[in-house]
VMD Tcl script that draws the C-alpha trace (Angstrom):
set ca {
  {-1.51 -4.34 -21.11}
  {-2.13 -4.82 -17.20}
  {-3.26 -1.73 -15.09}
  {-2.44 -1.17 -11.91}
  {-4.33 0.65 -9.25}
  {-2.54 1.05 -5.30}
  {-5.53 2.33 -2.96}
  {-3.96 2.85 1.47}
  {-6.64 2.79 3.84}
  {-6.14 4.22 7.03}
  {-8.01 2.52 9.80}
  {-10.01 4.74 12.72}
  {-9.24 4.03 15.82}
  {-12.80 3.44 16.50}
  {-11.96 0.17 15.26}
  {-9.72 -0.71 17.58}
  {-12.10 0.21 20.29}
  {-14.74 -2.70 18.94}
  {-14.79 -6.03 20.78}
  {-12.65 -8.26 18.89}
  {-15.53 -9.80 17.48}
  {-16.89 -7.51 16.09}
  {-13.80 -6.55 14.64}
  {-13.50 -9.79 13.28}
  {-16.71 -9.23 11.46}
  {-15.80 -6.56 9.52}
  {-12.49 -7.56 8.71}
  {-14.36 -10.71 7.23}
  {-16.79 -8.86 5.81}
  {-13.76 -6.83 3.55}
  {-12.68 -10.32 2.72}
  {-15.77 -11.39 1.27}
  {-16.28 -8.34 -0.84}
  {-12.27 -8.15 -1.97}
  {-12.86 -11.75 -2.81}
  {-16.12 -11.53 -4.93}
  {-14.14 -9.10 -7.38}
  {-14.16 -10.84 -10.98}
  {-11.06 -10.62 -13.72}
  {-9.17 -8.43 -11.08}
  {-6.18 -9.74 -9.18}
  {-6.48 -8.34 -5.25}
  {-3.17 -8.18 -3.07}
  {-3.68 -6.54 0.06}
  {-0.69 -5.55 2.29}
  {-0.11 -4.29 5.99}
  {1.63 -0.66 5.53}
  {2.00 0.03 9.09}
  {5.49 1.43 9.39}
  {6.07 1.93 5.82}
  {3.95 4.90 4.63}
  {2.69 7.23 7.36}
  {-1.31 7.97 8.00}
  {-1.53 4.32 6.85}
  {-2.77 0.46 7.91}
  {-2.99 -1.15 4.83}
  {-2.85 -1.36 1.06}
  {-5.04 -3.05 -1.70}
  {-3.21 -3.68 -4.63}
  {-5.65 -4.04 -7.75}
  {-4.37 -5.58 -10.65}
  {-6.48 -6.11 -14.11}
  {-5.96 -6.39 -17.89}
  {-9.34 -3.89 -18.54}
  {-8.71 -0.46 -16.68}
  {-12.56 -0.93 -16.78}
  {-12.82 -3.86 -14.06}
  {-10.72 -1.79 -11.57}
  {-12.51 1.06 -12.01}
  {-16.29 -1.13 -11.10}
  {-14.77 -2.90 -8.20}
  {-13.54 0.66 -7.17}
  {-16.96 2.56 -7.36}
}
mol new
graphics top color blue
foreach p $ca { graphics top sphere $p radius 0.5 }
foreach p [lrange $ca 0 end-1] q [lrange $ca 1 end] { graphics top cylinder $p $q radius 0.2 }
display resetview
């Protein structure tokens, strides 16, 4: 059986006040870590329009409710 687990991020608008290197930075640095998840499937999607309070959406996807629920905590 696969689980599924949706998590939406909103993103402060602190962010958007950062140089855009140093926005570039951390949006590498969530790369890296989504990346580094093991026997999990990662989809992350731009929600902006879609579902209000919203920026984006990582979509988790595992066979062991167990992985999702490490990579979440």
């Amino acid at each position: 059986m696969q689980f599924h687990n949706f998590i939406f991020f909103d993103i402060s608008n602190n962010f958007y006040a950062l140089e855009s290197e140093q926005q570039h930075k951390l949006k590498k640095h969530l790369q890296e870590i989504l990346s580094q998840t093991t026997n999990i499937n990662v989809i992350p999607y731009l929600t902006i329009g879609m579902k209000v309070n919203t920026t984006f959406m990582v979509w988790m996807q595992s066979n062991r409710i167990e992985d999702t629920q490490e990579c979440i905590l």
